[in-house]
N, C-alpha and C positions, 0 to 999 in steps of 0.2 A: 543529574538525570531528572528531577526533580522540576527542574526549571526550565526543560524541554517538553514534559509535559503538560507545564501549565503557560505553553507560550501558542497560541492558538492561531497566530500571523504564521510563525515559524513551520508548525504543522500543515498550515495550507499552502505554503508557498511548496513545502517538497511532497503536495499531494499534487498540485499542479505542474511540477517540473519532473522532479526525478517517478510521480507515479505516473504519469500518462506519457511522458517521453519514450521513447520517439512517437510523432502524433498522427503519422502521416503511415499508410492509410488507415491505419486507425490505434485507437491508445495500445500502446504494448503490455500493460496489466491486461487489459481487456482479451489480448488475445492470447497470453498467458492461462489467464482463467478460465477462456471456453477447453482450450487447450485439457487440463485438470480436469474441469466438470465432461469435459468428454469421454475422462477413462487413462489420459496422462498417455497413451500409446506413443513410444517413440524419445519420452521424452528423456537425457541425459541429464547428469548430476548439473552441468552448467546451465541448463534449462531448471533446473530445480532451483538454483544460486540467482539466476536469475530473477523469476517469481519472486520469492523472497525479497531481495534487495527493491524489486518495484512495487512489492507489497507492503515494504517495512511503513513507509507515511503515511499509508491507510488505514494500515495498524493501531500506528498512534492516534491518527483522527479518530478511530474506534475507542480507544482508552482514554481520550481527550474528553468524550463526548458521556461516555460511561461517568467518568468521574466527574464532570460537569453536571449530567441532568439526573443521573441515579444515586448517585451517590453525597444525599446532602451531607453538611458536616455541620 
């Protein structure tokens, strides 16, 4: 796990593929997200599954970026 989050090619490759896929008309986290910060209405557990799984790379680019610039060693 380790070596997934210190692989920083890796992390943006599935921030640009599996987090913004499908791209068309516009990134699918994206409309996930307004989706949630709008109050979640409507949404089912597979919409919830979903989120998640197109959130998970962004994720890591967030704990990528944490342990990278905040956290010296």
């Amino acid at each position: 796990m380790k070596a997934i989050l210190d692989d920083w090619k890796l992390i943006a490759l599935a921030c640009i593929t599996l987090g913004l896929a499908p791209f068309y008309p516009e990134p699918h986290i994206w409309g996930k997200l307004k989706w949630v910060l709008g109050g979640a209405h409507g949404m089912q557990l597979i919409d919830w599954w979903d989120f998640i799984m197109h959130g998970a790379p962004w994720f890591l680019l967030i704990v990528y970026l944490i342990r990278k610039f905040l956290i010296r060693k």
